[in-house]
N, C-alpha and C positions, 0 to 999 in steps of 0.2 A: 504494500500500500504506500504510495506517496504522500508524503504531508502536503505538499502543492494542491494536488487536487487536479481540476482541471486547468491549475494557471498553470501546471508546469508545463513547460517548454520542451521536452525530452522526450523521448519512446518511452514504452513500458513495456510494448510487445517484442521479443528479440527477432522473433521471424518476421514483423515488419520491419525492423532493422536491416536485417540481414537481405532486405528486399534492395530495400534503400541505399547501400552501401555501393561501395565502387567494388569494382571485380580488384582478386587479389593479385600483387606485383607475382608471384611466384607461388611454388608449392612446397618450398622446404622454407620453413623459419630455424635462426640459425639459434635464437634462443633456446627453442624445444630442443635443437639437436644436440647444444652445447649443456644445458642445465638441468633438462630433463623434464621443464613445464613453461610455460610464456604466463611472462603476469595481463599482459595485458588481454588473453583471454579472447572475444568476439572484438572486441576493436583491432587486433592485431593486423596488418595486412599482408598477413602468412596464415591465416588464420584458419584454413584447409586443413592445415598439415598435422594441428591438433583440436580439430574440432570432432567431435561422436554424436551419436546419434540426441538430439534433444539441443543440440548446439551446446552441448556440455563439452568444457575444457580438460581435453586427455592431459596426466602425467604419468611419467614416466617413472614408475618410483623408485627402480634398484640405481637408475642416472640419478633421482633426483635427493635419493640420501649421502651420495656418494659428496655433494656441495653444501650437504646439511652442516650447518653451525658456522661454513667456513664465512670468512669477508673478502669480498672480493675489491673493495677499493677500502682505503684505510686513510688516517690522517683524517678525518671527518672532526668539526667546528662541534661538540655534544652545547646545549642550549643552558646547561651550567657553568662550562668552561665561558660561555660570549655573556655568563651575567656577571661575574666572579671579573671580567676582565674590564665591563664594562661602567659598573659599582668599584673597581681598582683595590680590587679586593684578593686576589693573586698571590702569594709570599712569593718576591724576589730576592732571596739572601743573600746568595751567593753574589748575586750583582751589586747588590748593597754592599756588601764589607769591601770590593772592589772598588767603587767608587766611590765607598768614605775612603780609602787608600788614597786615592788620587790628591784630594784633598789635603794629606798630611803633608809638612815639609819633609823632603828628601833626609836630613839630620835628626829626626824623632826617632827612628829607630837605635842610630849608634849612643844616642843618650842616654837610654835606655837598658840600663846596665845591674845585672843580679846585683843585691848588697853580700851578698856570699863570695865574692869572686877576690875583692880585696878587702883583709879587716879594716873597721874604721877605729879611729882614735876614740876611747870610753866607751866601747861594747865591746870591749875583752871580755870582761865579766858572765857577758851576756850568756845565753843560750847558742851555742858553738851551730854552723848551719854542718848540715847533713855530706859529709864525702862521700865525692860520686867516686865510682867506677872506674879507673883506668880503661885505655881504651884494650880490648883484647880479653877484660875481665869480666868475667858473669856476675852480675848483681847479686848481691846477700837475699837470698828467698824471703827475709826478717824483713826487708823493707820494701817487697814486693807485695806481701799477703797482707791484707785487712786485720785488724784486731778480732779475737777470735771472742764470739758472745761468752761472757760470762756465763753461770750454773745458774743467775737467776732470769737473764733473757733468752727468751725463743726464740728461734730461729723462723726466720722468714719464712710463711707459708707460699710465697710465692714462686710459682716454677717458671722456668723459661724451658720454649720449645724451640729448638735449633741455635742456630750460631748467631750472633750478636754482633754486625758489621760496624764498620766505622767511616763508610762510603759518606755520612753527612757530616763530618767533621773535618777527616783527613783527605785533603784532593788530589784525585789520581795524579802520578808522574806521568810526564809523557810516554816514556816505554811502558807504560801498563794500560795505552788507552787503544782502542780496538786500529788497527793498519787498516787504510787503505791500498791493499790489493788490486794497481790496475792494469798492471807492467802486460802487454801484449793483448791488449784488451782494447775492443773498439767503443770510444766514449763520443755519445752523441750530447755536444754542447748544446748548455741552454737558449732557448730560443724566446724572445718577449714576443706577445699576440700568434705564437704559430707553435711553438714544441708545448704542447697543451696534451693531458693523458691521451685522448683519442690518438693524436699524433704521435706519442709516443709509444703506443701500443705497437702503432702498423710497423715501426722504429726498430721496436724490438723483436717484431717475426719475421723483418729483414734482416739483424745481425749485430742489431746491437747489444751491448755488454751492460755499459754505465750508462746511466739518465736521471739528468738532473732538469726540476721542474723550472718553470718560467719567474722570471726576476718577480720580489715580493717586496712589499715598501714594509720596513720595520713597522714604522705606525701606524699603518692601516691594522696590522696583527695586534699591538696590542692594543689596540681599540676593536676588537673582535668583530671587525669588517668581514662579511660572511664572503662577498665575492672575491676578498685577499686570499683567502684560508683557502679557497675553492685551489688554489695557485702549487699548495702542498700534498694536494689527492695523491696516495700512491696505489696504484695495481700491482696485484696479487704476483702479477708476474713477471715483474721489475724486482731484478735479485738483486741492486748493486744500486742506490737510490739516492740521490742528495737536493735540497733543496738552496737555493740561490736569496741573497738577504740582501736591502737598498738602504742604507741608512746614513746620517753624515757626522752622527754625534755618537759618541763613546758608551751613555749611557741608556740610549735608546736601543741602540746595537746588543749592548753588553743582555739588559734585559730579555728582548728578544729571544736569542738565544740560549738563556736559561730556562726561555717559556717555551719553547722549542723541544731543548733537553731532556723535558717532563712531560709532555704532552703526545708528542708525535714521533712514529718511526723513519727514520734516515739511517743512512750511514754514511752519512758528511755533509757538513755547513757550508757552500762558498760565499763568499762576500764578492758583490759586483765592484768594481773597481775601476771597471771597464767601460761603461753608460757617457754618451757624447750626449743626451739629449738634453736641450737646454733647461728643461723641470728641473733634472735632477741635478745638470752641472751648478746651477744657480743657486740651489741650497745647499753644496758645499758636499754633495754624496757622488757618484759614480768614479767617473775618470778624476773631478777634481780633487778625490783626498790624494789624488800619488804628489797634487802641489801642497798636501796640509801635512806633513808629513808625522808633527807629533799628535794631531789627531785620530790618522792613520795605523799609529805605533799603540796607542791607547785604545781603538778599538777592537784589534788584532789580540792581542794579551789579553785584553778584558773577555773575549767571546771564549780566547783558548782557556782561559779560566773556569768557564762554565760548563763546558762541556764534557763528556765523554767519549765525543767521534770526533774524528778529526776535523779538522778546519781546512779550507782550500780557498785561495784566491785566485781572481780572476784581474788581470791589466792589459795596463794597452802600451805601445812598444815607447809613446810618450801622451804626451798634451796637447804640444805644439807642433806643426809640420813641419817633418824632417829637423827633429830634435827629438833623439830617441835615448832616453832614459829609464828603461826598464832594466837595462843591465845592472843600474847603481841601487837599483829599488829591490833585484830580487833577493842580493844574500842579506838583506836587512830584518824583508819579510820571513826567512827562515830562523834568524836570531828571534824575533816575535812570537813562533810559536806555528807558523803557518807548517801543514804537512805536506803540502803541493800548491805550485803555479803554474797557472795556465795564460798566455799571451795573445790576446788579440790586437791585431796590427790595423 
């Protein structure tokens, strides 16, 4: 029954429909063939090919369990992530201790000096600090182990189940963060308005290896712009996946990226470096940071800070025509943290 009535506008009857309809482009739908049902059922315009008697929708069901549970595109915007982002309600810590860093003078850390290291005049008396370990030497187990409860306190009822990491404390070293593997490997560079999933699909069932999605404006993400996010979609069948980031400030970069980190599947960040367009050269992001150099160097270290996968830049051979400055740019970008450079001319 239709709530409408007779104002609705629509069929009711399907075999009127199916009157009405245009003849079908074909006899094989590649959906049915592939998935093992078509959602879209009698509107399909393959719709032959799994129609039965009563214009009931055939599935396929030993095909059709065999996709059950799976996801076939990832990296999806969920409608908690775009409110959490959009109320700036997000924890970015990591990028925060990073950029309170920045802030600190360069001389606050070597000021900053144990009172153990030399005694001071009138705390001889004092309480002696604790002698560490030579190097080579195993620490005293007595100063390793917690105080052991007394006979009149109980022991924690509390269990833990499994191992107790320190992955939100201590940040990975570089040698312990995942390799990008591409040595002999054909990489289809990203493309802005055209290397889009669908393109990337046809991409990868001609030969390609690596694929990275279409440039993405740091702010548009975190202001959980849905048709930014759309920019990070990955397919199931992109083994080797990285997403491309536009930004021209340290701390919007740096973010970013940590929101990235926690969010979405990749295995590597590039930062565009390489963009002539005058949007982005104007506010100080693509080609123009290789002329900002320690803004460049600050948002390079701040992103490799947050991450777990490697980071990858993208340049161009200069700025100016025929003044090519990439060569002085690239061992800088490796001192920074970068794990590959790519050069567009």
């Amino acid at each position: 029954k239709c709530y409408f009535g007779p104002r609705c506008r629509f069929l009711h009857d399907v075999g009127e429909y199916m009157a009405t309809k245009p003849a079908d482009l074909g006899r094989s739908c590649v959906l049915f063939e592939t998935f093992g049902k078509c959602i879209y059922g009698v509107t399909c315009r393959f719709a032959q090919a799994h129609l039965g008697d009563g214009y009931q929708n055939i599935i396929n069901t030993d095909l059709a369990k065999q996709w059950e549970g799976k996801s076939l595109v990832r990296n999806n915007l969920s409608k908690e992530l775009q409110h959490q982002l959009r109320k700036r309600k997000f924890s970015f810590r990591k990028a925060g201790e990073y950029l309170r860093g920045l802030g600190k003078p360069h001389g606050d850390e070597e000021q900053e000096v144990s009172n153990c290291t030399t005694p001071q005049e009138g705390l001889r008396d004092g309480p002696e600090c604790p002698a560490l370990p030579e190097q080579g030497e195993d620490p005293k187990p007595d100063a390793l182990q917690s105080p052991s409860p007394t006979a009149g306190e109980e022991a924690s009822s509390v269990k833990t189940v499994g191992p107790v990491t320190d992955e939100d404390v201590i940040k990975l070293r570089s040698c312990e963060k995942k390799k990008l593997e591409i040595q002999g490997k054909l990489y289809l560079a990203p493309l802005t308005t055209c290397g889009n999933l669908p393109f990337r699909r046809i991409c990868k069932r001609f030969g390609a290896d690596v694929t990275c999605g279409e440039m993405a404006v740091c702010t548009n993400l975190l202001q959980g712009q849905s048709s930014e996010w759309a920019l990070l979609k990955r397919h199931h069948t992109e083994d080797i996946f990285g997403v491309q980031l536009e930004g021209a400030f340290p701390d919007t970069m740096t973010k970013c990226a940590e929101l990235l980190n926690q969010t979405i599947e990749v295995d590597f960040v590039d930062i565009n470096v390489g963009c002539p367009i005058d949007l982005v050269y104007k506010k100080g992001g693509g080609c123009a940071l290789m002329t900002r150099s320690s803004k460049f160097e600050q948002i390079v270290r701040g992103m490799d800070s947050v991450l777990d996968v490697p980071l990858t830049v993208k340049i161009r051979t200069g700025v100016q025509e025929k003044i090519n400055v990439a060569h002085k740019i690239i061992p800088k970008i490796r001192e920074w943290g970068a794990s590959m450079v790519t050069v567009q001319g």
